[in-house]
MIKEPA-650825 format. One line per 10 residues: number of its first residue (from 0); for each residue x, y, z of C-alpha. Coordinates in steps of 0.001 Angstrom, whole numbers. Each point is the difference from the previous one (the first is absolute). Last residue first. Layout:
NUM = X:Y:Z  ...
END
This chain:
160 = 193160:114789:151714  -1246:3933:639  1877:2454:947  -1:1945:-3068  -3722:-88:-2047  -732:-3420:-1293  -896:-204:-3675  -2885:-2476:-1172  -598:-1498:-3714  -3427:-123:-2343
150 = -2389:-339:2893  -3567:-44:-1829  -2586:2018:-1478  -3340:-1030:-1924  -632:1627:-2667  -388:-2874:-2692  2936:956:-1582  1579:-87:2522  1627:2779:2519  2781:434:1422
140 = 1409:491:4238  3245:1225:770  298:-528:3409  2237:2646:2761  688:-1753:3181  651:309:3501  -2685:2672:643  -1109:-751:3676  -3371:151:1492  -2523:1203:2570
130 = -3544:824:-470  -1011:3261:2007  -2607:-530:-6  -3326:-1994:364  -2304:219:-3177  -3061:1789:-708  71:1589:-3322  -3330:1167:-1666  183:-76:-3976  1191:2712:-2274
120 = 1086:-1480:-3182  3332:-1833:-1443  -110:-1744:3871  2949:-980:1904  2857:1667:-1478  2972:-139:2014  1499:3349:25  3431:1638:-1087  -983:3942:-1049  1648:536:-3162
110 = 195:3600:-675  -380:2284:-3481  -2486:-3528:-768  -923:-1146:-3547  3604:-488:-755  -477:-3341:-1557  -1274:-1187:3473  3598:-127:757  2498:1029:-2614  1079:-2397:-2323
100 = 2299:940:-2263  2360:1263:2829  921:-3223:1131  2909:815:2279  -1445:2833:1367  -3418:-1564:521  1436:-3098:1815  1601:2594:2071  -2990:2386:809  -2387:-3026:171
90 = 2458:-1333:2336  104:3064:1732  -4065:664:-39  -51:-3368:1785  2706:1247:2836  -1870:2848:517  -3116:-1219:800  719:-828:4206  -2688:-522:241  -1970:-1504:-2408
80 = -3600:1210:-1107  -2834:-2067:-1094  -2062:649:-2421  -3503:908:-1744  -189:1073:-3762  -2117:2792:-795  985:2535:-2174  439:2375:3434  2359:-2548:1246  -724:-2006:2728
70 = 2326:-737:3163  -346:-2602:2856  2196:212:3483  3201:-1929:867  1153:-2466:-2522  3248:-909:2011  3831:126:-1171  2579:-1770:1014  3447:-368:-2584  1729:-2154:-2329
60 = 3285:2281:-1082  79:1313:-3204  3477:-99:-2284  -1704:-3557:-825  -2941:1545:-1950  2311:1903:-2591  2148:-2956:-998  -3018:-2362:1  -1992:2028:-2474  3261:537:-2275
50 = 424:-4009:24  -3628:-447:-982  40:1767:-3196  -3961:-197:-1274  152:958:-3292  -1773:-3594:-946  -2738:770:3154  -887:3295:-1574  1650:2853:2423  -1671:1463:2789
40 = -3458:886:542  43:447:3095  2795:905:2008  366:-707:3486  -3432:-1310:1576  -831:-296:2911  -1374:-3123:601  -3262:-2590:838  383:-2754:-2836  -450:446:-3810
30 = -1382:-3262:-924  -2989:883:-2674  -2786:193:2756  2249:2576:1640  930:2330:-2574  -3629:1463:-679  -266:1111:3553  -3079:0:1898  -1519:-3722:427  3717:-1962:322
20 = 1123:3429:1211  -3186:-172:3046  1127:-3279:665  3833:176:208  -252:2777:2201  503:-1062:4092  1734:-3570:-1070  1519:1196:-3132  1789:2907:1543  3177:-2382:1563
10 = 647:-1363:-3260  1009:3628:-977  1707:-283:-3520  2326:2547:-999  -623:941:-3803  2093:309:-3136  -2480:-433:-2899  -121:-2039:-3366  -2044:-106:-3179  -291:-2620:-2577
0 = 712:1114:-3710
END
């Protein structure tokens, strides 16, 4: 069965961190764009029920947010951090809550720290912050059978036309 993930896509990263993704981060080369993601993995694409996902993204407002300063985690991995985060852990939260099958990361984590992955291994970081953006949208992206992910169907947060 294909898989699918919730993410918010940051169009505005790909410019200072698309690069080093495309050559650090196994999701990039396969479609996944610059995000933060929401809940991955979610539900196979044929249990996918999109109405429930748009119910529970449009009680969010859009809001402005900035990736601020660079994180990595002791495993490894190299991100970016948004500020504010707490509105991306409450979607998670939410989407979680009404989904409880699939908790995030498969419950790998006691605490979900939102991030844009940049690299899947330590690497050197030198971009200019703080990027500036605006979550208007929550995407549910799937993947083929050949790997490769793609937009499956896009739900605006409140506020947004």
């Amino acid at each position: 069965m294909p898989r699918t993930a919730l993410i918010v896509a940051i169009p505005e990263a790909e410019s200072a961190v698309g690069g080093l993704r495309l050559a650090h981060d196994w999701s990039a080369p396969l479609g996944v764009p610059a995000h933060v993601t929401i809940l991955f993995p979610f539900a196979d694409a044929a249990d996918v029920d999109e109405e429930a996902i748009a119910e529970v993204v449009a009680s969010f407002p859009a809001f402005a947010f900035e990736l601020d300063r660079v994180g990595r985690f002791d495993d490894g991995p190299v991100w970016l951090h948004p500020e504010p985060s707490a509105p991306f852990a409450a979607l998670t939260d939410a989407v979680w809550h009404r989904f409880p099958d699939y908790p995030p990361y498969e419950g790998a984590h006691d605490v979900i720290v939102p991030h844009l992955t940049v690299s899947s291994v330590p690497v050197e970081v030198d971009v200019e912050l703080p990027i500036r953006a605006v979550a208007r949208e929550v995407t549910l992206i799937e993947e083929a059978a050949d790997g490769r992910w793609s937009v499956r169907r896009v739900f605006p947060l409140q506020g947004v036309a």
